[in-house]
N, CA, C and O of each residue as an XYZ file, in Angstrom:
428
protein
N       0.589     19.887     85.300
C       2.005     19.791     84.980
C       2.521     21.185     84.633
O       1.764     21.840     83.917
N       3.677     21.770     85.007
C       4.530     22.692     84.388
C       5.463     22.663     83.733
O       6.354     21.852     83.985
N       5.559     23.580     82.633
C       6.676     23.157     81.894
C       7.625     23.358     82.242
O       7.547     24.217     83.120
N       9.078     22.906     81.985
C       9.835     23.065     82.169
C      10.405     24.008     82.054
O      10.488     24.065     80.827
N      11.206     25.382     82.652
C      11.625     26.114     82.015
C      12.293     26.324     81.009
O      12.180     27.444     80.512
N      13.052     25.511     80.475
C      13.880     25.932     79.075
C      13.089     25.742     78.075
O      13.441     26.183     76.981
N      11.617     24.922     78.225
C      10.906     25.105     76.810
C      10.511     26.457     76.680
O      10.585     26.999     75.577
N       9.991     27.228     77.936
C       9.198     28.576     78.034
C      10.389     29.442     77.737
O       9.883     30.339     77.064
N      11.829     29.740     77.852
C      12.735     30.584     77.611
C      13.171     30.346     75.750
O      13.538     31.258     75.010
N      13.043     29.295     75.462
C      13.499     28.792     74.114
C      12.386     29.602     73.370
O      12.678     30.646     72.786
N      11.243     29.167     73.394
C       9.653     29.452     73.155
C       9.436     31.148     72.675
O       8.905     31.761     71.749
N      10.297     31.490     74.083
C       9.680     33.398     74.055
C      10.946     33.956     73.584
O      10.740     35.100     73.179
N      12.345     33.567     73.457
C      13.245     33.789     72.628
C      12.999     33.650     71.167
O      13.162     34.554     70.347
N      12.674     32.679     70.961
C      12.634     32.340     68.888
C      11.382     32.792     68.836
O      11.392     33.526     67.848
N      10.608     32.804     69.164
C       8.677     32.964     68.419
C       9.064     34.624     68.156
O       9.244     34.857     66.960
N       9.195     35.603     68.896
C       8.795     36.750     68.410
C       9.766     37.091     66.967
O       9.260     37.545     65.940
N      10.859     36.860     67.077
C      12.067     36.870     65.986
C      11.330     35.877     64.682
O      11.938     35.819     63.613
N      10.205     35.233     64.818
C       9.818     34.277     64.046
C      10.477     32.937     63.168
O      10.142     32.324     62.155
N      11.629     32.850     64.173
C      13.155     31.391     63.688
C      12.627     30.314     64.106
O      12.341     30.071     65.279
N      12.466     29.594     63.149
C      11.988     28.266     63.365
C      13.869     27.267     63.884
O      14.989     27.292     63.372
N      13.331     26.613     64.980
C      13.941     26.197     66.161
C      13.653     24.457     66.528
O      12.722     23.689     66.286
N      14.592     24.364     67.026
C      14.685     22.909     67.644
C      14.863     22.770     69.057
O      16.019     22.987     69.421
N      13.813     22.381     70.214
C      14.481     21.995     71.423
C      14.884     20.413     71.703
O      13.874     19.776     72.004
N      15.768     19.819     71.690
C      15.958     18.430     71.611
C      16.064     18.199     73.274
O      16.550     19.061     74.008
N      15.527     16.881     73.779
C      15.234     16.197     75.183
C      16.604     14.776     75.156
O      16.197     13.615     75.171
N      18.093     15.041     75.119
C      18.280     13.442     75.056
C      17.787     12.331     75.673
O      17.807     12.489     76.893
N      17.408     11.411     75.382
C      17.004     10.188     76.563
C      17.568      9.812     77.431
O      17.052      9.619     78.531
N      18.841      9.603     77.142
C      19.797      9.688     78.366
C      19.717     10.324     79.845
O      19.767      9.819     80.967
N      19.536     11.953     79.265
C      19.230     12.919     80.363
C      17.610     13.183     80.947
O      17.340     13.929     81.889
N      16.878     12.597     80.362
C      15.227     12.521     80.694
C      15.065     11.579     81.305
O      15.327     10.431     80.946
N      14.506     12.001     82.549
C      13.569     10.751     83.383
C      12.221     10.468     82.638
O      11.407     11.247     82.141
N      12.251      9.004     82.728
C      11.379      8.557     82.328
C      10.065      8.819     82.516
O       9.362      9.063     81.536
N       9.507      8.808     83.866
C       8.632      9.835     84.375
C       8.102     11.219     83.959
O       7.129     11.808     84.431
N       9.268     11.782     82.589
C       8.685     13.291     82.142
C       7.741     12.953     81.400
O       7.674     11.773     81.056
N       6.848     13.811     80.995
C       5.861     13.810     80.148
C       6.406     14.897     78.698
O       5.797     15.905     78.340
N       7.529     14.417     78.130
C       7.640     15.323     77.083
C       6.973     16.189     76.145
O       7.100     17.380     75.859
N       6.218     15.244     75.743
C       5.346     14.823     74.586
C       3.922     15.839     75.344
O       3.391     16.496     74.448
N       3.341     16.045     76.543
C       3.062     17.008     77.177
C       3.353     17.961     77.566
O       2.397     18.723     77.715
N       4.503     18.436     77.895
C       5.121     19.387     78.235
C       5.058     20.253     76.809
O       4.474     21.333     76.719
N       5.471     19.866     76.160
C       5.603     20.501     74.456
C       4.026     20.792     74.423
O       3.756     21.992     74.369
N       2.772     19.778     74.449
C       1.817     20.349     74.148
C       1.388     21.570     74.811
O       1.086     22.556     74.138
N       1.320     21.582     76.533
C       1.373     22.713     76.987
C       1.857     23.897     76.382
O       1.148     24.799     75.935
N       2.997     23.858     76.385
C       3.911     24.936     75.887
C       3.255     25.207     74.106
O       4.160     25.719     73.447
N       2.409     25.064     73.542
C       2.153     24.943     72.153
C       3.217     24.667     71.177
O       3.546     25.470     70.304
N       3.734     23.531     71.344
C       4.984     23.199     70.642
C       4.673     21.821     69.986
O       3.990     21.056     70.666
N       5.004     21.480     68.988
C       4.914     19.961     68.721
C       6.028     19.082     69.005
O       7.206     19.428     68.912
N       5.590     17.842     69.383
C       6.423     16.936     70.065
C       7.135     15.988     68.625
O       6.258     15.975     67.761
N       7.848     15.557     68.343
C       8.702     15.092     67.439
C       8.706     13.878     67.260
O       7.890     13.249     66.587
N       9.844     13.354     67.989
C      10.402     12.185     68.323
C      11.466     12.000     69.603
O      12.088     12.948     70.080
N      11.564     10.681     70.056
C      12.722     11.193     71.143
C      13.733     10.891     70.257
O      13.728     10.277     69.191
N      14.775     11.543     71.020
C      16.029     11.896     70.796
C      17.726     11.243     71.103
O      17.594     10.135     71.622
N      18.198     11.358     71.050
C      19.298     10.071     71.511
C      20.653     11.043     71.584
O      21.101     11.249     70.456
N      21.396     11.679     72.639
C      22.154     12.522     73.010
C      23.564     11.943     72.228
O      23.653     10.836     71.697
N      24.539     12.879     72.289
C      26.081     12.400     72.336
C      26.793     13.050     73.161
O      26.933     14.265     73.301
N      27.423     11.826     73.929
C      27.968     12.532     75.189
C      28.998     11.451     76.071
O      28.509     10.371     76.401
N      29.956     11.658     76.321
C      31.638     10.954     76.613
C      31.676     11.179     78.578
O      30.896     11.869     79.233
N      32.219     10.789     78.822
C      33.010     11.230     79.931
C      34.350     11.546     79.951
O      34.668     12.404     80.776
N      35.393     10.988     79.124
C      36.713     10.978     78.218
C      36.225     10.979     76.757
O      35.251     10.476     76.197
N      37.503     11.903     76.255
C      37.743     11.517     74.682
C      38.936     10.644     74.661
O      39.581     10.584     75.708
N      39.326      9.974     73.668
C      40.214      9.478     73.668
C      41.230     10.528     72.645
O      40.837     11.450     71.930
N      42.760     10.003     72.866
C      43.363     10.737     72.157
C      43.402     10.869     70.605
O      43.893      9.838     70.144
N      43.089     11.693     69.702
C      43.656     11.633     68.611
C      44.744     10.093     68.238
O      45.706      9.677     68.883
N      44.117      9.540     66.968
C      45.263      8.854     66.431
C      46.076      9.735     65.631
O      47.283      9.539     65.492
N      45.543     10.572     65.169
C      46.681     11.026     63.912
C      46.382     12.823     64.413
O      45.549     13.206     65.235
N      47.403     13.723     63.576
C      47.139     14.750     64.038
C      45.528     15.421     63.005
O      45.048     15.155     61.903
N      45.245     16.181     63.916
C      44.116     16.883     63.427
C      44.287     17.816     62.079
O      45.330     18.408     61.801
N      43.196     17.840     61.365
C      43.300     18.844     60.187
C      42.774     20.304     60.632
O      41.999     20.714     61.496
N      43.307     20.699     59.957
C      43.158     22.614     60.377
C      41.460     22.832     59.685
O      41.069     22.189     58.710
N      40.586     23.893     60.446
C      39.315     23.534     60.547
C      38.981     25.106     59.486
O      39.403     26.220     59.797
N      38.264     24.846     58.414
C      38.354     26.086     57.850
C      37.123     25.831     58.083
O      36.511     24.793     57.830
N      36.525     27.359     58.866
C      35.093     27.926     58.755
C      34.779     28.964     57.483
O      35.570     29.583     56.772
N      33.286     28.915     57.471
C      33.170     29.530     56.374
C      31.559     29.765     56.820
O      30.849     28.989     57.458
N      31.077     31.647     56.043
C      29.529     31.873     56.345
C      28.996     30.928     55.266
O      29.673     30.516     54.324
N      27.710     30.627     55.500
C      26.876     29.840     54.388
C      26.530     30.690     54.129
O      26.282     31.477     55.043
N      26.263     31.139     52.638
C      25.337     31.971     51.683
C      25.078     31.732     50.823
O      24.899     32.646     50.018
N      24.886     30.381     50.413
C      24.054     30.257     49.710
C      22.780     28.886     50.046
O      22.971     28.246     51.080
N      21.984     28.637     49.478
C      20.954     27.719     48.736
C      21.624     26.174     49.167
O      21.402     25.603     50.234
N      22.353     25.744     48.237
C      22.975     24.422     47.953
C      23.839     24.263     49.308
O      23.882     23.085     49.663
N      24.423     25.005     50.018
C      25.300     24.883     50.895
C      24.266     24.620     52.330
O      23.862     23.661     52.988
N      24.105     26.521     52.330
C      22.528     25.590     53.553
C      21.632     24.406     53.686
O      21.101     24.154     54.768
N      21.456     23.723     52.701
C      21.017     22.250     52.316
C      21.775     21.449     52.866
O      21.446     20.739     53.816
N      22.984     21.469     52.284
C      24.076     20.822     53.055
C      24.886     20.950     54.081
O      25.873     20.225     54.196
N      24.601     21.810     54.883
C      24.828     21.552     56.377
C      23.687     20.705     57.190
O      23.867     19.727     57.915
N      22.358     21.417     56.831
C      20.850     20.859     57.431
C      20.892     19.496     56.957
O      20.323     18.773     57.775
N      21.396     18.765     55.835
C      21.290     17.752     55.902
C      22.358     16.848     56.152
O      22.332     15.653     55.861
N      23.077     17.307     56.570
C      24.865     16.902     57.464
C      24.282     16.828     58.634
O      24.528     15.750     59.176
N      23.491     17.649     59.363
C      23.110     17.854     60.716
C      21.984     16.607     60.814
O      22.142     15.424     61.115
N      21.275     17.055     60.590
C      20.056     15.490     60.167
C      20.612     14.435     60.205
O      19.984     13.603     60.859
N      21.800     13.989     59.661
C      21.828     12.596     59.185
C      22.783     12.494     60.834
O      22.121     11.947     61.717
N      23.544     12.743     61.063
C      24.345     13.269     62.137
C      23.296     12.575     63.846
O      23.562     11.873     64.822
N      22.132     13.309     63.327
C      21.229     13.348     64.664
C      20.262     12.211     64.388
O      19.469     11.982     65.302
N      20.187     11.525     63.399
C      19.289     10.574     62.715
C      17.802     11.402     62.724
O      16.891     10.814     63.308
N      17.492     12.722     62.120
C      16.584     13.491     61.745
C      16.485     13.437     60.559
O      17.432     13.743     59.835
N      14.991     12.923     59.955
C      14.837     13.685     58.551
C      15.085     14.597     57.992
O      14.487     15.453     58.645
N      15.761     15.297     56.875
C      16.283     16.329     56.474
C      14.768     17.181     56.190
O      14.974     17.997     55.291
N      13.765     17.224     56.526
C      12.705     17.798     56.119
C      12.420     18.261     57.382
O      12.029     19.411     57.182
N      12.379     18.016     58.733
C      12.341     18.408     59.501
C      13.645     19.329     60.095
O      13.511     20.175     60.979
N      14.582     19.085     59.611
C      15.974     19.726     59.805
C      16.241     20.984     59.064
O      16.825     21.991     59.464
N      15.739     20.753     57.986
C      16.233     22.287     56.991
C      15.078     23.301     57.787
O      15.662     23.926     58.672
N      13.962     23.561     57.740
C      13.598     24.672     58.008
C      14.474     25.740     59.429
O      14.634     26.944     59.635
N      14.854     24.444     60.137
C      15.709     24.802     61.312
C      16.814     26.198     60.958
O      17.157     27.192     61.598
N      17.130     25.645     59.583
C      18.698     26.247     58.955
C      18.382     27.316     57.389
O      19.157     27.429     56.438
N      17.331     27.827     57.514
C      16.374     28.432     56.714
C      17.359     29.962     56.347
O      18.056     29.964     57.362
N      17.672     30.815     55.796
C      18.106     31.759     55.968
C      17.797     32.986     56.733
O      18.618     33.675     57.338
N      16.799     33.139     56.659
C      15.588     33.591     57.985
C      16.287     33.730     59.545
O      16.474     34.693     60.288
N      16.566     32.317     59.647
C      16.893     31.767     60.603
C      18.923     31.976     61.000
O      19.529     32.141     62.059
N      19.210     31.900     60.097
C      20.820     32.278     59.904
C      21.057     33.770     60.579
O      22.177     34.282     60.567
């Protein structure tokens, strides 16, 4: 089997920088036929869980008007927590597997 390329580009992008990383597979977009869960071992990666995409063909319109979107850097502790575990719950990921993702390191 070969891996796929985007595990090997993901792989040799984050490892030398040493950022701990997420490649997610939706099910949706995976043939059943892949060997994920192999492909990752090849690649020396650990295999997770599968995954469950979000993805529309249409949005529908707004009911009401939108709120104005204030961004902001995370810097601290308590905040990085709380995005990683906004994101987690979001993706139905354990927040233990999610925070190292969002590590400052990694920022």
């Amino acid at each position: 089997m070969t891996p796929l390329p985007c595990v090997g580009v993901a792989r040799d992008h984050f490892e030398p920088h040493r950022l701990h990383w997420i490649l997610m597979f939706p099910d949706y977009r995976t043939p059943s036929s892949l060997d994920v869960a192999g492909i990752c071992a090849e690649s020396t990666l650990q295999y997770m869980m599968p995954m469950h995409g979000m993805a529309a063909d249409t949005l529908a319109a707004p009911v009401r008007a939108l709120p104005a979107l204030d961004m902001r850097v995370v810097d601290d502790e308590s905040t990085r927590q709380a995005v990683a575990d906004l994101n987690a719950a979001g993706y139905a990921i354990p927040a233990e597997i999610f925070r190292p993702a969002t590590e400052p390191a990694s920022m």
